[in-house]
DSSP file (Angstrom, degrees, kcal/mol; ACC not computed):
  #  RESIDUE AA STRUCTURE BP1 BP2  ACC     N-H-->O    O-->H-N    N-H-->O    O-->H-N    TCO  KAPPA ALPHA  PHI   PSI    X-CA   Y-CA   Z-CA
    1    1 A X              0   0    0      0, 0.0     5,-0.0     0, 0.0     2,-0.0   0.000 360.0 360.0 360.0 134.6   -9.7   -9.9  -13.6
    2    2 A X     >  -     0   0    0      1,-0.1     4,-1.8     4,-0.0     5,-0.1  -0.347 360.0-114.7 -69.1 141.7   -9.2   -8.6  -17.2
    3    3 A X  H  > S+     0   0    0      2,-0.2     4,-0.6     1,-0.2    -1,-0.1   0.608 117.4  47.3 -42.3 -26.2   -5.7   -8.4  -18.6
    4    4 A X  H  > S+     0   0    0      2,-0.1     4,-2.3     3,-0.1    -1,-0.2   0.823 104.7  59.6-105.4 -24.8   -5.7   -4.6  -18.8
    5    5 A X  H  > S+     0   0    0      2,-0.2     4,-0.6     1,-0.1    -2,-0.2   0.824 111.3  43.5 -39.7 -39.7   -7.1   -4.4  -15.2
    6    6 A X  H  X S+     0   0    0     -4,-1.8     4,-1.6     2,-0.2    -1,-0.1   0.858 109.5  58.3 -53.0 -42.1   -3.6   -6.5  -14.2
    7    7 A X  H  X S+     0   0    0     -4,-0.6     4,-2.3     1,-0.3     5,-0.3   0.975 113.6  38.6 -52.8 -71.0   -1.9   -4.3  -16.4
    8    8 A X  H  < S+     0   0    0     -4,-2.3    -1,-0.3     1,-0.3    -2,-0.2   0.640 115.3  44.0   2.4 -65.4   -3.1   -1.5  -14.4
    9    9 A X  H  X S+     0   0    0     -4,-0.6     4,-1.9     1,-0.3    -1,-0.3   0.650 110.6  58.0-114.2 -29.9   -3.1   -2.5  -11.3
   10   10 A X  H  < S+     0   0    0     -4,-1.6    -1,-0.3     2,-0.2     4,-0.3   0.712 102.2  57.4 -59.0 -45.4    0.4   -3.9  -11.9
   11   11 A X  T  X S+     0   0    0     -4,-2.3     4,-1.4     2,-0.2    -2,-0.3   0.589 108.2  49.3 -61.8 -24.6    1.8   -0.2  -13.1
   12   12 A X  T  4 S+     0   0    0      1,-0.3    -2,-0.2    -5,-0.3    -3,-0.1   0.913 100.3  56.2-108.0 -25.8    0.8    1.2  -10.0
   13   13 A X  T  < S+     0   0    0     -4,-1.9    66,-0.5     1,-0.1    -1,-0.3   0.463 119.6  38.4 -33.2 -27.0    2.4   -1.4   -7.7
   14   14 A X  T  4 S+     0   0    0     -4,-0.3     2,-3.7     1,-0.1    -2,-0.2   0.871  92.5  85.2 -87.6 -55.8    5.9   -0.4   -9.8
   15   15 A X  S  < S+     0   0    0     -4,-1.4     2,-0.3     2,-0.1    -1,-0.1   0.023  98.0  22.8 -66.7  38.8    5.4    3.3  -10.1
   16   16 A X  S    S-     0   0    0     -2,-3.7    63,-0.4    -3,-0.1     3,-0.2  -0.905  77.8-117.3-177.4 162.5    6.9    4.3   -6.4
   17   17 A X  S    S+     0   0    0      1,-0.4    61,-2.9    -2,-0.3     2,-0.4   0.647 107.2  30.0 -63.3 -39.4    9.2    2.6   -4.2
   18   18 A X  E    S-A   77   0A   0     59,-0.2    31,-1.3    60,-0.1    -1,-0.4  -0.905  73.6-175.3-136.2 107.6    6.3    2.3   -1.4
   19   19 A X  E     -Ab  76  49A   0     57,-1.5    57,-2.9    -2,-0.4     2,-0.5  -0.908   8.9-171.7 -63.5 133.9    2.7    2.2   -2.5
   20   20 A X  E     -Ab  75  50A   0     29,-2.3    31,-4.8    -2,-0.3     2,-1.0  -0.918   9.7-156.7-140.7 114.5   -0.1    2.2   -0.2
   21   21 A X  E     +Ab  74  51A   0     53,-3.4    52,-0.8    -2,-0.5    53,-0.7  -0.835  41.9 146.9 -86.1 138.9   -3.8    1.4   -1.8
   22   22 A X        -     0   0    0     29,-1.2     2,-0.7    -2,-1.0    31,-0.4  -0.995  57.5 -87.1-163.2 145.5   -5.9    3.0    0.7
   23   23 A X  S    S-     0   0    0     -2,-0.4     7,-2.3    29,-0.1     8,-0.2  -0.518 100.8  -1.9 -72.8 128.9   -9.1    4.8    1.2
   24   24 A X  B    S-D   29   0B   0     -2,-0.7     5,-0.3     5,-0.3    29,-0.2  -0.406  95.1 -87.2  67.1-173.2   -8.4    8.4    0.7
   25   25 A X        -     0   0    0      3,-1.6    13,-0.1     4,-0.2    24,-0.0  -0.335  45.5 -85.8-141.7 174.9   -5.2    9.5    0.1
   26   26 A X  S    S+     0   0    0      1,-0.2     3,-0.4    -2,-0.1    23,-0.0   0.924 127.0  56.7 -74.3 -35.7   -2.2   10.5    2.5
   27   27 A X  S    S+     0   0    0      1,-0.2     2,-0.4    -3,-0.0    -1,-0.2   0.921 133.5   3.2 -49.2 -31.3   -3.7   14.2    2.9
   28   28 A X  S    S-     0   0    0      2,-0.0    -3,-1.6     7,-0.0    -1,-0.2  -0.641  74.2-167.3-150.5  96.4   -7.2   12.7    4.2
   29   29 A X  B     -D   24   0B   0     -3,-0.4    -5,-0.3    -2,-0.4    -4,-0.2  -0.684  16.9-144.7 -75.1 160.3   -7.3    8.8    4.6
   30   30 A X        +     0   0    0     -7,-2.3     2,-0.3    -2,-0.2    -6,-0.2  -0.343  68.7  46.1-100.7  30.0  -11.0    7.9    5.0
   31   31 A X  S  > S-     0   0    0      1,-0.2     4,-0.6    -8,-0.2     5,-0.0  -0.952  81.9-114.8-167.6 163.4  -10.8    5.0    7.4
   32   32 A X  H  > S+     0   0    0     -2,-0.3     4,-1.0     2,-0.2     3,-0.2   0.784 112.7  47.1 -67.7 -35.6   -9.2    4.4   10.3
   33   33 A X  H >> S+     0   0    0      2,-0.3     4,-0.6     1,-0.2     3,-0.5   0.949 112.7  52.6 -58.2 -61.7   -6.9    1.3    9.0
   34   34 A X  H 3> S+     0   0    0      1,-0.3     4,-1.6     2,-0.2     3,-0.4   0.623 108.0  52.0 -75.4 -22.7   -5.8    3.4    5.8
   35   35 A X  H 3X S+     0   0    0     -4,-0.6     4,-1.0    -3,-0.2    -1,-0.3   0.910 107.1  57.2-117.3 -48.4   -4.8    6.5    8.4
   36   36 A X  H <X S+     0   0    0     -4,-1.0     4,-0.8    -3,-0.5    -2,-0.2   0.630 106.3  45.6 -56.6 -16.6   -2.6    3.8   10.4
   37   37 A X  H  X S+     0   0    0     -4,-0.6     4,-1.9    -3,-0.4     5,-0.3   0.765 116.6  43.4 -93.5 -36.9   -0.6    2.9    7.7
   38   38 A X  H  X S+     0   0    0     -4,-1.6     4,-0.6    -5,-0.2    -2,-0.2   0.677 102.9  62.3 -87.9   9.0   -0.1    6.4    6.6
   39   39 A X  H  < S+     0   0    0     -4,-1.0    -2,-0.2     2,-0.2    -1,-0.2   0.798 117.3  40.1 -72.4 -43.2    0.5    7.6   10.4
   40   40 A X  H  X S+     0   0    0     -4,-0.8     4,-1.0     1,-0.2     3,-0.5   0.845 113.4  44.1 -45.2 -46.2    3.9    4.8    9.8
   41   41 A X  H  X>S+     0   0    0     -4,-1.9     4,-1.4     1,-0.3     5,-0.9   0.837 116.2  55.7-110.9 -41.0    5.1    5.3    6.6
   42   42 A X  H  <5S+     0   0    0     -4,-0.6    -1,-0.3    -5,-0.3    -2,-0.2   0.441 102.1  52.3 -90.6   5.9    4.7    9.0    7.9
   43   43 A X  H  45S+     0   0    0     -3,-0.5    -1,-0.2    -4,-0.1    -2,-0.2   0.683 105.3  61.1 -86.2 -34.7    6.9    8.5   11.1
   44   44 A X  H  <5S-     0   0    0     -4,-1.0    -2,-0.2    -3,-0.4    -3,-0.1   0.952 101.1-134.4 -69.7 -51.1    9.7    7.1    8.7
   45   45 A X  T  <5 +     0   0    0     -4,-1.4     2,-0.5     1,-0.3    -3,-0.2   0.768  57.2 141.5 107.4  31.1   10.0   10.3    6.7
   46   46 A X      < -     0   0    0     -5,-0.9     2,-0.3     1,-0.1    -1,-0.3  -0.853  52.6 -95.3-133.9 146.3    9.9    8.4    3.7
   47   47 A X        +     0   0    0     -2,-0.5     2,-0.3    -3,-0.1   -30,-0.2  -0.293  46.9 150.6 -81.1 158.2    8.4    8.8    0.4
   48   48 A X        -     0   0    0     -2,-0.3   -29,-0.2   -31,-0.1   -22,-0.1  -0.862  32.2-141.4-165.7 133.4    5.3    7.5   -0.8
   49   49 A X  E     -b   19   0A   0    -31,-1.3   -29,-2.3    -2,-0.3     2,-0.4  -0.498  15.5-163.3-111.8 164.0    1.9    7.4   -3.1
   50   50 A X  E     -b   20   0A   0    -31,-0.2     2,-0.5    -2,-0.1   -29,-0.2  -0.892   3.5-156.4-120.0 156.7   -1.3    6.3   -2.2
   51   51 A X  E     -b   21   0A   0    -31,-4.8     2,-1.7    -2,-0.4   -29,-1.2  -0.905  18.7-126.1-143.9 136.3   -4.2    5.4   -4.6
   52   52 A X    >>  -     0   0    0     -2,-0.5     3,-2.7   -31,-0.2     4,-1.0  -0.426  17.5-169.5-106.4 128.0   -7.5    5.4   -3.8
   53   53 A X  G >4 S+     0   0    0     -2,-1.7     3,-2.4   -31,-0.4     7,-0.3   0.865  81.2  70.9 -40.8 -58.4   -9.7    2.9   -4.1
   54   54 A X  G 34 S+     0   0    0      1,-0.3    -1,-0.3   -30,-0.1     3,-0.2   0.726  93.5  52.3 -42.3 -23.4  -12.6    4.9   -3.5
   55   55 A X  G <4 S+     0   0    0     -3,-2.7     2,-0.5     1,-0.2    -1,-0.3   0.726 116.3  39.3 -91.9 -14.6  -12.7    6.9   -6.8
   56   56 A X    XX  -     0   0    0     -3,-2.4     4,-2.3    -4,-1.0     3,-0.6  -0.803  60.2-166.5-136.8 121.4  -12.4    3.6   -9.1
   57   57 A X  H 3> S+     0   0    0     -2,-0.5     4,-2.2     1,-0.3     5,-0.3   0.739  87.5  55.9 -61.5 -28.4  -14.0    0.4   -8.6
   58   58 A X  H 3> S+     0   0    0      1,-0.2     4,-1.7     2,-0.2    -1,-0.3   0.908 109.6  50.1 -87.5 -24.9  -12.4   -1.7  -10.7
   59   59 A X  H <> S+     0   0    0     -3,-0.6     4,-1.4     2,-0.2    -2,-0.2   0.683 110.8  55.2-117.6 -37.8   -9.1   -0.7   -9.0
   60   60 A X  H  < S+     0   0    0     -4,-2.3     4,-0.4    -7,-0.3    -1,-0.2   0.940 117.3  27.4 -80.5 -23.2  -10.7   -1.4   -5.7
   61   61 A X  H >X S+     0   0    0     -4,-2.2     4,-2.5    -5,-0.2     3,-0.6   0.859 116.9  60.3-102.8 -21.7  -11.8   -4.7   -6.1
   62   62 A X  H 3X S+     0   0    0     -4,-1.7     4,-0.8    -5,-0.3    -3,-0.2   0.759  96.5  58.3 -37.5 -42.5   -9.2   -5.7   -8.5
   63   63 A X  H 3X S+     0   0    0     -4,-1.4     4,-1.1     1,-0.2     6,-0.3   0.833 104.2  58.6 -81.6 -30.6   -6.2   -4.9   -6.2
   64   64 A X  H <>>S+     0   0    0     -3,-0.6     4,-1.7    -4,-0.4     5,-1.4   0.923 111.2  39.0 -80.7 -32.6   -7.9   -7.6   -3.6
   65   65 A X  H ><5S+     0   0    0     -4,-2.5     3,-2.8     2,-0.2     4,-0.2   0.838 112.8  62.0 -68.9 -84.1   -7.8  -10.3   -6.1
   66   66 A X  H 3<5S+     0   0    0     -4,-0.8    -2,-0.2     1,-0.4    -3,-0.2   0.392 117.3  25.5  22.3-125.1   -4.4   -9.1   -7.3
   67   67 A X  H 3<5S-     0   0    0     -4,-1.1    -1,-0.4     1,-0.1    -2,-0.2   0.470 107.3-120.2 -57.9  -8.0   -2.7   -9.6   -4.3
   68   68 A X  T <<5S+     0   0    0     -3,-2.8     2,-0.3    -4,-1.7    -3,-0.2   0.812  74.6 114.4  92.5  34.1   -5.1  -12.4   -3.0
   69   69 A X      < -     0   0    0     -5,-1.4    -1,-0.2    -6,-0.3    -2,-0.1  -0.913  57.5-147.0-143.1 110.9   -6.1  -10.4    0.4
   70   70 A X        +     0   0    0     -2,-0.3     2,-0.2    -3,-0.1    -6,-0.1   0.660  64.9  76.7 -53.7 -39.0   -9.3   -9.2    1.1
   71   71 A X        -     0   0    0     -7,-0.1     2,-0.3     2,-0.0    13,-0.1  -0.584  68.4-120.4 -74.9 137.3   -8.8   -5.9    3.2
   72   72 A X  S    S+     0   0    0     -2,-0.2     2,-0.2     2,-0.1    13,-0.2  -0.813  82.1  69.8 -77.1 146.2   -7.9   -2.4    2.1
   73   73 A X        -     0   0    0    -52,-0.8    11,-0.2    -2,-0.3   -51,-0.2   0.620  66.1-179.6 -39.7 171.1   -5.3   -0.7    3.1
   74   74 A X  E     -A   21   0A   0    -53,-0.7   -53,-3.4    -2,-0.2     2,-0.6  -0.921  17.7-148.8-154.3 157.3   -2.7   -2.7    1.4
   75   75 A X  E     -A   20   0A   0    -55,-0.2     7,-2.6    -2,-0.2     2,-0.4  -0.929  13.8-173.4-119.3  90.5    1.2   -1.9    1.6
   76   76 A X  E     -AC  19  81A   0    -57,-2.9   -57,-1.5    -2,-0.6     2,-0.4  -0.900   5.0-171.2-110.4 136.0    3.7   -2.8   -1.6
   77   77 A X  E >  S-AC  18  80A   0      3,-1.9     3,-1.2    -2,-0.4   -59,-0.2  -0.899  70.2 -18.0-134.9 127.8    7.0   -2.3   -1.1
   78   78 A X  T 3  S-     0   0    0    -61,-2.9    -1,-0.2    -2,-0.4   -61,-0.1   0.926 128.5 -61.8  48.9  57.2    9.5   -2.5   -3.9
   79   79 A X  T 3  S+     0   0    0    -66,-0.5     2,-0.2   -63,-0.4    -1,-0.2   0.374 114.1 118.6  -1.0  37.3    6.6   -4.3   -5.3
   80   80 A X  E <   -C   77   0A   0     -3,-1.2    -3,-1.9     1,-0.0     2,-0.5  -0.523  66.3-128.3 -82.3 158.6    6.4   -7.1   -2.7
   81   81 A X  E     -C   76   0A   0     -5,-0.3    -5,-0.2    -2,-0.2    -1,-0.0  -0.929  24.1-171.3-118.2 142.8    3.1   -6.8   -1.1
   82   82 A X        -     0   0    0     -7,-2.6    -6,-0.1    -2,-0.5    -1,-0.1   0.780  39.6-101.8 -80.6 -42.0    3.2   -6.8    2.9
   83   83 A X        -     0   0    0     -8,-0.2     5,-0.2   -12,-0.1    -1,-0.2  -0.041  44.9 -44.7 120.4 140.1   -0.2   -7.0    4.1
   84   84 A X  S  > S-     0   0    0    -11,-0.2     4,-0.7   -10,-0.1   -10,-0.1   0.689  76.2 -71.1  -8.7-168.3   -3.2   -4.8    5.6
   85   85 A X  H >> S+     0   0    0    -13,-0.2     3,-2.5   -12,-0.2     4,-0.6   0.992 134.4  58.2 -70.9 -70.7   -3.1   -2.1    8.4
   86   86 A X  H 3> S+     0   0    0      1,-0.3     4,-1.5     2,-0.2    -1,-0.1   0.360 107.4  39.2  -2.0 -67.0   -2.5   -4.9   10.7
   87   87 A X  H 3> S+     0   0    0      1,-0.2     4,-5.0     2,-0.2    -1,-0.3   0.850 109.1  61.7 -35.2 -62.3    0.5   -6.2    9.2
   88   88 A X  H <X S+     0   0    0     -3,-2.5     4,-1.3    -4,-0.7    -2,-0.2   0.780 110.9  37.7 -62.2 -39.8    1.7   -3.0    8.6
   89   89 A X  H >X S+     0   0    0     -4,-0.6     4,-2.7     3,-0.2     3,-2.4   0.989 113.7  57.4 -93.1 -68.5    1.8   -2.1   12.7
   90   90 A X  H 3X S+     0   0    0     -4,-1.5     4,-0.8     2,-0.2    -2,-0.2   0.858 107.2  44.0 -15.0 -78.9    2.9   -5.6   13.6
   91   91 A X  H 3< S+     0   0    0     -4,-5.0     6,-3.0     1,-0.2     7,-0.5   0.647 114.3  55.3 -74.4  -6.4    6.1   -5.3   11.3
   92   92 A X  H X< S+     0   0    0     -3,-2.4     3,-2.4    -4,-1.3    -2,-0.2   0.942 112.3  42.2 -77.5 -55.7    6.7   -1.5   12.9
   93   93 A X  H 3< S+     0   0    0     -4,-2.7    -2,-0.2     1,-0.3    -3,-0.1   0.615 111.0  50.7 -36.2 -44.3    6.6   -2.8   16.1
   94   94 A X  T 3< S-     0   0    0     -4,-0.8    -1,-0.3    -5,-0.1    -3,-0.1   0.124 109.0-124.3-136.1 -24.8    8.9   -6.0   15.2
   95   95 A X  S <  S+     0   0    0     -3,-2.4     3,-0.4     1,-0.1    -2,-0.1   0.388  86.0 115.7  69.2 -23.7   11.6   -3.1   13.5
   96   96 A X    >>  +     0   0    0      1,-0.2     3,-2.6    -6,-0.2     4,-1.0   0.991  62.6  51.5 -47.3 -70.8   11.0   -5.3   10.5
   97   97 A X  H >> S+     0   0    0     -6,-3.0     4,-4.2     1,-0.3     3,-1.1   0.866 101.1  58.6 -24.2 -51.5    9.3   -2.8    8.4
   98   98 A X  H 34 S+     0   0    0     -7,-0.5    -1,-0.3    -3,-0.4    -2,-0.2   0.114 108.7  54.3 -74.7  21.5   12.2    0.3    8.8
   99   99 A X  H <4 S+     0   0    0     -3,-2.6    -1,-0.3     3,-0.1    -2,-0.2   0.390 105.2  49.6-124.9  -2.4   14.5   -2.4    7.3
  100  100 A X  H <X S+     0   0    0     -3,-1.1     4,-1.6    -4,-1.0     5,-0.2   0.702 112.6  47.7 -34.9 -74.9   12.3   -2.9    4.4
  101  101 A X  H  X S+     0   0    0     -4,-4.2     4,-1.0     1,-0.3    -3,-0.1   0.794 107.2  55.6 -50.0 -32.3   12.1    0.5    3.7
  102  102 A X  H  4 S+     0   0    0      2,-0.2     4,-0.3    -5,-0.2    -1,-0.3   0.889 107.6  42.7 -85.5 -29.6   15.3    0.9    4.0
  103  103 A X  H >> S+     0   0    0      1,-0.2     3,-7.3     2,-0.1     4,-1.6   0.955 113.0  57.8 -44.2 -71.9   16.6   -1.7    1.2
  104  104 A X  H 3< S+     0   0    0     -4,-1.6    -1,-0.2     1,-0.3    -2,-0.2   0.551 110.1  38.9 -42.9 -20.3   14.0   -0.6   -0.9
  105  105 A X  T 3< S+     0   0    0     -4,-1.0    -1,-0.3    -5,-0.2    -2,-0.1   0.410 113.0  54.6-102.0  16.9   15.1    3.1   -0.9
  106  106 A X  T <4        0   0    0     -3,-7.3    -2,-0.2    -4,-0.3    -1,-0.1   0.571 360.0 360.0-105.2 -23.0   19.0    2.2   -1.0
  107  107 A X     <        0   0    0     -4,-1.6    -1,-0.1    -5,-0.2    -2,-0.1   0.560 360.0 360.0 -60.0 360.0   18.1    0.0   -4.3
């Protein structure tokens, strides 16, 4: 990964509280995984951006090195990364998640 690809990729992980890379966007996810994470994060009430991989390439495969995880979605919060759809359902189930969310938007 290039230095200004990090840079990037790195800016976009900061710019929000909750970031979600995902195919499609929270108006229209394009996959079934990417629509689970924003069916959560959209139960919470809470705000949040998405970026989608699908309209830049380097962004898409760049974010899997980046965080060192193979799947899209992927879930940053306060710019810790969380983990996939998977994750993401797991740590709603668990209550873990809403108490994530909630540091990060009291910080």
């Amino acid at each position: 990964m290039t230095p200004e690809l990090q840079k990037r990729i790195e800016d976009l992980v900061k710019q929000d509280k909750i970031v979600v890379f995902m195919k499609g966007n929270k108006l229209m996810p394009q996959c079934g995984f990417s629509n689970n994470v924003v069916q959560i994060l959209n139960s919470y009430g809470v705000p949040y951006s998405t970026v989608d991989v699908l309209e830049d390439g380097d962004i898409r495969q760049g974010i899997k090195e980046y965080s060192n995880w193979p799947t899209i979605p992927q879930l940053y919060v306060d710019g810790e990364f969380l983990g996939g759809s998977d994750i993401a359902v797991e740590m709603y189930n668990s209550g873990e998640l809403e108490q994530k969310l909630q540091v990060a938007l009291a910080s």
